[in-house]
C-alpha positions in Angstrom: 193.7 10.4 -39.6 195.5 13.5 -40.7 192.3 13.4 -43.4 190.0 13.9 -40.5 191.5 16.6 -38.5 191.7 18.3 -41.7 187.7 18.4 -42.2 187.4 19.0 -38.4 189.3 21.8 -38.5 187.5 23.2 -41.7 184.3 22.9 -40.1 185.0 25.0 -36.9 186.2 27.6 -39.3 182.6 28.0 -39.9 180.6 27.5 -37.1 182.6 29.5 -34.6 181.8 32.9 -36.3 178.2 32.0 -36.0 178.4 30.8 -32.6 180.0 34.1 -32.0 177.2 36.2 -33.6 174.6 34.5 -31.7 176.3 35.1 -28.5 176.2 39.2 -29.6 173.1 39.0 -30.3 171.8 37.1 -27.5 173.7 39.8 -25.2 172.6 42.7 -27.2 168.8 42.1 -26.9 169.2 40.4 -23.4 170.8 43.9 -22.1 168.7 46.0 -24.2 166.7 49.6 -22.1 162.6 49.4 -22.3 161.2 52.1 -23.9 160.9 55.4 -22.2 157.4 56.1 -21.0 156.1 59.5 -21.8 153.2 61.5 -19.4 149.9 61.9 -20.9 148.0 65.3 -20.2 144.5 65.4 -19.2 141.5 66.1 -22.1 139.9 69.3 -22.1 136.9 69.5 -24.1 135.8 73.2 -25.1 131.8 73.7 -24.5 129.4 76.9 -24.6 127.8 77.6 -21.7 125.3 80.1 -20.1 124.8 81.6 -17.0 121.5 80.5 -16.0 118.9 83.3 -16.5 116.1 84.7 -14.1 114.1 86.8 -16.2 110.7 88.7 -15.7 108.5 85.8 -18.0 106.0 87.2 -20.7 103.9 84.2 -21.4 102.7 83.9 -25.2 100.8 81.7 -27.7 101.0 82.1 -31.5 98.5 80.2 -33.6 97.6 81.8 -37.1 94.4 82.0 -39.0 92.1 84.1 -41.8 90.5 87.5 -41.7 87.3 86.8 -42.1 84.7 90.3 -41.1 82.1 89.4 -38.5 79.1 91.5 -40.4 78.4 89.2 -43.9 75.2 91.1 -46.1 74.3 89.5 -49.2 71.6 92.2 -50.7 68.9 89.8 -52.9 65.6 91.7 -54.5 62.9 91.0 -52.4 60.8 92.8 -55.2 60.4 92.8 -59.4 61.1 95.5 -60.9 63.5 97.5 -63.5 66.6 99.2 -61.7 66.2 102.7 -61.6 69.3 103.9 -60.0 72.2 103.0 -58.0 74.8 104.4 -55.4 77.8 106.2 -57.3 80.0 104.0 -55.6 78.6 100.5 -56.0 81.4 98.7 -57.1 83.6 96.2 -55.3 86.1 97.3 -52.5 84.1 100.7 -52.0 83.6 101.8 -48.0 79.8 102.7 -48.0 78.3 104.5 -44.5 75.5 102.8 -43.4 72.0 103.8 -44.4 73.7 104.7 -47.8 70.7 103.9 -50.4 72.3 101.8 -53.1 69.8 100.6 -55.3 66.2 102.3 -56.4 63.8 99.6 -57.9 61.4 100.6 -60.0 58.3 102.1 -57.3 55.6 103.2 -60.0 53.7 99.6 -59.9 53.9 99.9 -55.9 52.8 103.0 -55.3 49.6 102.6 -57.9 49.0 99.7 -55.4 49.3 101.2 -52.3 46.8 104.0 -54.1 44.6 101.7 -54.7 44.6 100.1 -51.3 44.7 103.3 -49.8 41.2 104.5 -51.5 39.8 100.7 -50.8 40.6 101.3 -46.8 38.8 104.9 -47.0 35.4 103.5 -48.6 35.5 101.2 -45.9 35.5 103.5 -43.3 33.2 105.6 -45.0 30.7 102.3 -44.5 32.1 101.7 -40.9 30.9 105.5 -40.2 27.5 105.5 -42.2 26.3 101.9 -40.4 26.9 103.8 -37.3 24.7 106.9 -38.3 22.4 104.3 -39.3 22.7 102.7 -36.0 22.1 106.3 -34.3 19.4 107.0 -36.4 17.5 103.3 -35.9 17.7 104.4 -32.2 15.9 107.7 -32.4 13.3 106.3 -34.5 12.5 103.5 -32.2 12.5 105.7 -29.3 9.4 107.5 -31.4 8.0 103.8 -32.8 8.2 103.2 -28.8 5.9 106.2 -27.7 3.7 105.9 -31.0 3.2 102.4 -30.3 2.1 103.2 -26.3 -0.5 105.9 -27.5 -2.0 103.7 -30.0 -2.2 101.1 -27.7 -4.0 104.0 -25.1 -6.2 104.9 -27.9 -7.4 100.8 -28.4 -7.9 100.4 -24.9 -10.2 103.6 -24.8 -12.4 102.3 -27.8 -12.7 99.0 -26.2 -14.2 99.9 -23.1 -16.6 102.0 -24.6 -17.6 99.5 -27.2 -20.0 98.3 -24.7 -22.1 101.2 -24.0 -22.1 101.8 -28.1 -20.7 104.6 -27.9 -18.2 103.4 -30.4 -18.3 100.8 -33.2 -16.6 97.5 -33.4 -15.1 98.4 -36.7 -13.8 101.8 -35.2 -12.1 99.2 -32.1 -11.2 97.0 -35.3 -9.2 100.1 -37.5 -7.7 101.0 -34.1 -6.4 97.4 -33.2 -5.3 97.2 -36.6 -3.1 100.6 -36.1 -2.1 99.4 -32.8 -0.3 96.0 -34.8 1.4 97.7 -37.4 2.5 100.0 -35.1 3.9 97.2 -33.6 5.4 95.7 -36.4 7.0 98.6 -37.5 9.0 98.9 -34.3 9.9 95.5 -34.4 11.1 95.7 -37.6 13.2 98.9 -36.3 14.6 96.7 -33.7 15.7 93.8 -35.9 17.9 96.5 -38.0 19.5 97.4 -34.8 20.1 94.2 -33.7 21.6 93.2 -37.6 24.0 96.5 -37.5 26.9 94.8 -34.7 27.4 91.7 -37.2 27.6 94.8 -40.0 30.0 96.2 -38.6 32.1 93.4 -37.7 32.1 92.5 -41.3 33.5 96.3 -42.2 35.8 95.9 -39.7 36.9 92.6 -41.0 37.2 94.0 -44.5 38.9 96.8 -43.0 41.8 95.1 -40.8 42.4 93.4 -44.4 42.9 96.3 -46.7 44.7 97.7 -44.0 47.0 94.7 -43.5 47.4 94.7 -47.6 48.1 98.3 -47.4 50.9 97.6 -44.6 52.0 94.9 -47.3 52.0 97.5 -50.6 54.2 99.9 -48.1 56.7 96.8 -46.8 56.7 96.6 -50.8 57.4 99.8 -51.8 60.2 100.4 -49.0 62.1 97.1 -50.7 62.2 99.1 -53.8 65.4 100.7 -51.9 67.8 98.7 -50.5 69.8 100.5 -47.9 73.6 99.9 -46.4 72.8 98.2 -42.9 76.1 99.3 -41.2 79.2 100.8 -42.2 80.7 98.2 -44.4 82.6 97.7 -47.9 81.3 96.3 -50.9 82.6 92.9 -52.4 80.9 91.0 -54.9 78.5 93.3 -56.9 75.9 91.7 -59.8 73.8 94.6 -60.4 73.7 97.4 -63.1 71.5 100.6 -63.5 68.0 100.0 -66.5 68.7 96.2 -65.4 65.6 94.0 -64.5 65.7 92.0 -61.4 63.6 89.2 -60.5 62.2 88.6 -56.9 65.0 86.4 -55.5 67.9 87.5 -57.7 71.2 88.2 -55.9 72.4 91.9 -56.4 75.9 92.7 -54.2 77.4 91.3 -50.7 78.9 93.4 -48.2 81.4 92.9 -45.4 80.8 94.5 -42.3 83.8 97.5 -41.3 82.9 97.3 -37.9 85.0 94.5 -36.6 87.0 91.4 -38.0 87.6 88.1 -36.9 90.3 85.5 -36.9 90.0 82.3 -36.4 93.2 81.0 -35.0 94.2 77.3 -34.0 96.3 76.6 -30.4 97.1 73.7 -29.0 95.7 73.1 -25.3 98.6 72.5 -23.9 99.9 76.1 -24.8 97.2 77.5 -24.0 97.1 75.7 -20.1 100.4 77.4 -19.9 99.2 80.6 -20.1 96.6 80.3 -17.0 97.7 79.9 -13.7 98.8 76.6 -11.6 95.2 76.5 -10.4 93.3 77.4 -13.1 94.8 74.9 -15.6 93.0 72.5 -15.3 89.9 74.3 -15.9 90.6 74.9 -19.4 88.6 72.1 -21.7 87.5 71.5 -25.2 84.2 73.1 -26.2 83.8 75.1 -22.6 81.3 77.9 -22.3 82.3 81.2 -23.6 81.8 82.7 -20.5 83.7 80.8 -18.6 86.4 80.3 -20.8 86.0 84.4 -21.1 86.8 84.5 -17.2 89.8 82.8 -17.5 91.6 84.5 -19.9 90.0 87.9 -19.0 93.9 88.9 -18.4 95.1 87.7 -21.6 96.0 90.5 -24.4 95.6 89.7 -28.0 97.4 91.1 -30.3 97.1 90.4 -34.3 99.6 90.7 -36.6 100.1 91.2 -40.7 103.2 89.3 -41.2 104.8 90.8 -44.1 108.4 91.7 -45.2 107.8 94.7 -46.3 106.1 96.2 -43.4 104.2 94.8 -40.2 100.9 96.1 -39.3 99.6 95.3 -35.8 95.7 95.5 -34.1 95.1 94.9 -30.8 92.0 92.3 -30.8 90.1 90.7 -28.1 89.2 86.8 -27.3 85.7 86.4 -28.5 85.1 82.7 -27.6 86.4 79.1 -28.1 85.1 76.8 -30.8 83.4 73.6 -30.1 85.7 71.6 -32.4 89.5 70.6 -32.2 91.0 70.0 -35.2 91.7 66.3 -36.2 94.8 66.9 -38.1 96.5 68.8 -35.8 95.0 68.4 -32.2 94.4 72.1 -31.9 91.6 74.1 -30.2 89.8 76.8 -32.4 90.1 80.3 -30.9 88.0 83.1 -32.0 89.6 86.6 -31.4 87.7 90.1 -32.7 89.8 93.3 -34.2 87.4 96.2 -33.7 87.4 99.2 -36.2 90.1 97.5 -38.3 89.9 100.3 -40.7 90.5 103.0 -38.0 93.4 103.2 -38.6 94.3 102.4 -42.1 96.5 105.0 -43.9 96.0 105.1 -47.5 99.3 103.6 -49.2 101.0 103.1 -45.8 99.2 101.0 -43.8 96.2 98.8 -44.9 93.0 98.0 -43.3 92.8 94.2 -41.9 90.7 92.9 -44.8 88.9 89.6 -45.5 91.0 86.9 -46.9 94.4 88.3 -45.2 96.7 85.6 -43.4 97.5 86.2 -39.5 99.8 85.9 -36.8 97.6 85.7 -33.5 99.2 86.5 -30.4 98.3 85.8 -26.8 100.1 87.1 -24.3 100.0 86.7 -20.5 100.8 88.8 -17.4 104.4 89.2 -16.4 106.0 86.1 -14.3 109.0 87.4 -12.4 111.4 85.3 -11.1 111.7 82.3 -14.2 114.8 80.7 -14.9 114.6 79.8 -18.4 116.9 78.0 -20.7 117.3 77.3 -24.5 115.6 74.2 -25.5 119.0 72.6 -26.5 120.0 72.7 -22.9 117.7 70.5 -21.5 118.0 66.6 -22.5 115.2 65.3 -21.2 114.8 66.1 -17.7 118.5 66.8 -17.0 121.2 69.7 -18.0 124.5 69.4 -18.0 126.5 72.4 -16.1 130.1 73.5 -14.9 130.9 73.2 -11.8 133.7 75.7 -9.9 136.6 73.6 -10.7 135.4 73.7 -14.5 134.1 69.8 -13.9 131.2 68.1 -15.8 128.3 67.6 -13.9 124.5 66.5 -14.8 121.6 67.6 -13.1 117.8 66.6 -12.7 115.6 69.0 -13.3 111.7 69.9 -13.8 110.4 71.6 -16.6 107.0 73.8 -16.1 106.7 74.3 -20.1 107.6 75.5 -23.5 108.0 78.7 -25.1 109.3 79.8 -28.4 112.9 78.5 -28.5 113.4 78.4 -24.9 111.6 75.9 -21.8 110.8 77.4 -18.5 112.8 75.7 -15.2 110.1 74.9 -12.3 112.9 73.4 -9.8 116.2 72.4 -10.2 118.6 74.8 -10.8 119.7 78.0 -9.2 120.6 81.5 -10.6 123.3 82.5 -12.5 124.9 78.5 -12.8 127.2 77.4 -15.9 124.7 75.0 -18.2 125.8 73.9 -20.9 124.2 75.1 -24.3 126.2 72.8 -27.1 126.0 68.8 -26.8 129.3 67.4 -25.6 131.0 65.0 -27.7 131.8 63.1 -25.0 129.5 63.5 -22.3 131.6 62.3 -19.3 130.7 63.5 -15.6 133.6 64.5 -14.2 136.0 65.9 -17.5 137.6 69.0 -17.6 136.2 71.6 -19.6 136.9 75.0 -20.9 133.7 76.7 -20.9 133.3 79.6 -23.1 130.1 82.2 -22.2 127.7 82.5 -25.5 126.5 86.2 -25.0 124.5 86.1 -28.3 122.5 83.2 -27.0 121.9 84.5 -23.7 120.5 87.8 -25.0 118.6 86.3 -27.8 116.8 83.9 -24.5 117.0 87.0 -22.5 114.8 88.8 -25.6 112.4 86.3 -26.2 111.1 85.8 -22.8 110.8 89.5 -22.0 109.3 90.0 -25.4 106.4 92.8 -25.5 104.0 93.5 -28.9 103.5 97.0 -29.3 100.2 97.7 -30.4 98.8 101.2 -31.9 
C-alpha cells in the first residue's frame, strides 16, 4: 500500500506542472486583443490631361511623288546628212531658249535638189504660158480660116450659078470647090488644136502641182537640216557630236521642258473626302472627270515641297487632274499637280530649280474651319475619351469623330470647350478614381500648331 501511494504521489509531481501550463496557456490565448485595424487612404492615380482645344482648322493632305517636267522632246534626224555644227551649249543639264538652233545638218545635197526642182517647176510654167499663146493664137487664126472659108464659099456659089449660061467652066467651079474644101479642112484642123489645148494644159498643170509639191518636199527637207529648241527647256541626254554622220532615224538629244513640272502624288480617298465639304463628299470618286473634279477642289492650295535637311525649298503648284487608276498596293488615288516656271526662281548655289527625278512632299491644303475641337490621336479610344470631371473624378465619354489629321482627330459632337481629357492611358482605367491631373502644355501647343499649320510659299 504504502508502495502505491508512493508512485501516485510521484506521478502528480509530473502532471500537475503541465496541467498548470496548459491552463496559462489556455487563458493567455483565450484573453488575447485582435489586431488593431489601420485606415486605408484612397488611390490617386497621376494622369496628363488637356484642356480641350477649339482651334481655327487648316485642313491638309500630304502624299509624295517624282518630278517629272510636263514638256518631254526627244530630237531624232529626220534627214541624212554629215553634222555641220552645233549649239555651244549642247551638252546635258544646259538651259537652252527656245528657237535656239542646235544642230546644222549638212544642206548642200538639199539645196542642189530644191535647185533642181525649182528650174523643173519654171520650164513648166514656161509650157503652161506658151500652150496658152498657142491657144490665143489658134483663135485669131480661125477667126481668119472663118471669113476665108465664107468668101470662098461666096466665090463657089458665084461660079455655080453661072456655070449654066457658060459663062464659066466646070473646071473653073471644080478648082473653086476644091479651094472651098481645103479651106474647110484647114479650119477644122485649126479647131481640133483648140479643142486638144484644155487636156494640154491639164497635163502641165498636173506636172506642175507635182514639181511643186516635190519642191514643198526639198524645202520641208532642207528646214530638217536644222533642228531648233521648241520651248525653253534644258538639255538631258545628248548623243550627237559636230563632223558626225547621222542616219534618217537616229536619235540625237532629249530635252525637258522649263516651262512647268509635274508631280505625281498618291492620296488616299478618304483624306482627300475630308478636305471637301459635308456635301460635296460624296461627289468625290475614282477616275472622275477633270473638270469636275477641278470644281471641287477649285479652293484647294497646293503647295510642293523639297524635303531636305539641309534646306527646304517650296513652289506653289496647282491640281491639274485625277488619274484613272488607284493603286493596288496601297489603295491610293493618283493626283496630278503642276509647278509653273519651276526655274523662276532658282538661285544659283542657294536654291535649286525643281528638276526631273527630285522626290516630293505634296501638300493640299483647305480653307480655314473655325470652331474644331481637336484632340491628339492618343486621346480618343475608339469612340470614347476619358476626361476629369470638377471633383478631379474619372469619367468616359462617347464621342464622334469627323476625321484624321496628322497626329491629331477632329471632334464632330461630344465634347465641349476647354474640358479636362485625358492624353496618357490610365493604368487602371476605373470611372469614378481620383486623379491628379497634370496640364501637358507641350502637347497642347504642339496640337494647337499642327492644326493651324500654314505653308508659306515664295
Amino acid at each position: 500500500m504504502k508502495q502505491i501511494l508512493y508512485r501516485l504521489g510521484k506521478a502528480l509531481l509530473i502532471l500537475l506542472p503541465v496541467a498548470a501550463g496548459v491552463a496559462v496557456t489556455v487563458y493567455l490565448v483565450t484573453h488575447k486583443p485582435g489586431p488593431s485595424q489601420k485606415q486605408t487612404a484612397e488611390t490617386i492615380q497621376t494622369l496628363r490631361v488637356i484642356p480641350a482645344p477649339v482651334v481655327d482648322l487648316v485642313p491638309r493632305a500630304e502624299g509624295y511623288g517624282i518630278a517629272e517636267p510636263v514638256k518631254v522632246w526627244e530630237a531624232v534626224a529626220e534627214v541624212k546628212g554629215r553634222v555641220t555644227a552645233t549649239h555651244p551649249n549642247l551638252q546635258p543639264g544646259q538651259l537652252i531658249k527656245k528657237d535656239s538652233l542646235l544642230v546644222q545638218i549638212d544642206p548642200t545635197e538639199y539645196r542642189l535638189a530644191k535647185a533642181r526642182l525649182e528650174a523643173t517647176v519654171a520650164e513648166t510654167r514656161a509650157k503652161i504660158a506658151e500652150l496658152d499663146q498657142n491657144e490665143a493664137n489658134t483663135r485669131q487664126i480661125i477667126a481668119i480660116e472663118t471669113q476665108s472659108l465664107a468668101l470662098s464659099q461666096k466665090m463657089l456659089e458665084r461660079k455655080q450659078q453661072v456655070v449654066a449660061r457658060n459663062a464659066v467652066s466646070q473646071d473653073a467651079v471644080d478648082r473653086e470647090e476644091k479651094n472651098f474644101l481645103a479651106q474647110k479642112q484647114a479650119l477644122q484642123q485649126r479647131k481640133n488644136t483648140l479643142a486638144l489645148i484644155p487636156s494640154q494644159r491639164r497635163a502641165l498643170q498636173a506636172a506642175l502641182d507635182l514639181h511643186q509639191a516635190a519642191l514643198k518636199q526639198a524645202q520641208i527637207d532642207l528646214d530638217k537640216t536644222k533642228i531648233h529648241a521648241p520651248f525653253d527647256c534644258r538639255l538631258a541626254d545628248v548623243s550627237i557630236e559636230p563632223d558626225q554622220f547621222v542616219g534618217t532615224g537616229q536619235a540625237l538629244f532629249k530635252i525637258h521642258g522649263t516651262e512647268a513640272t509635274e508631280i505625281n502624288a498618291g492620296f488616299r480617298m478618304e483624306v482627300l473626302r475630308n478636305l471637301l465639304g459635308e456635301r460635296t463628299r460624296g461627289l468625290l470618286q475614282p477616275g472622275m472627270e477633270t473638270d469636275i473634279f477641278k470644281q471641287l477642289f477649285a479652293d484647294i492650295t497646293v503647295v510642293v515641297t523639297l524635303p531636305n535637311k539641309d534646306w527646304s525649298m517650296q513652289w506653289k503648284a496647282r491640281m491639274e487632274r485625277l488619274l484613272e487608276s488607284v493603286d493596288p498596293r496601297t489603295r491610293e488615288i493618283q493626283v496630278m499637280v503642276v509647278v509653273d516656271n519651276p526655274y523662276e526662281t532658282a538661285i544659283p548655289g542657294k536654291r535649286p530649280p525643281l528638276m526631273p527625278g527630285m522626290f516630293c512632299h505634296v501638300e493640299l491644303i483647305a480653307p480655314v474651319r473655325p470652331g474644331q475641337v481637336v484632340l491628339p490621336r492618343t486621346a480618343v479610344h475608339d469612340s470614347f475619351v476619358y476626361v476629369v470631371g470638377p471633383d478631379h473624378r474619372l469619367e468616359k465619354k462617347q464621342v464622334a469623330v469627323d476625321f484624321t489629321q496628322s497626329e491629331f482627330v477632329v471632334i464632330a459632337s461630344g465634347l465641349s470647350e476647354k474640358e479636362m481629357v485625358v492624353v496618357s492611358d490610365p493604368l487602371f482605367a476605373i470611372i469614378g478614381m481620383k486623379v491628379h491631373p497634370v496640364t501637358d502644355d507641350a502637347l497642347s501647343e504642339h496640337i494647337l500648331g499642327l492644326a493651324r499649320a500654314k505653308s508659306i510659299v515664295p
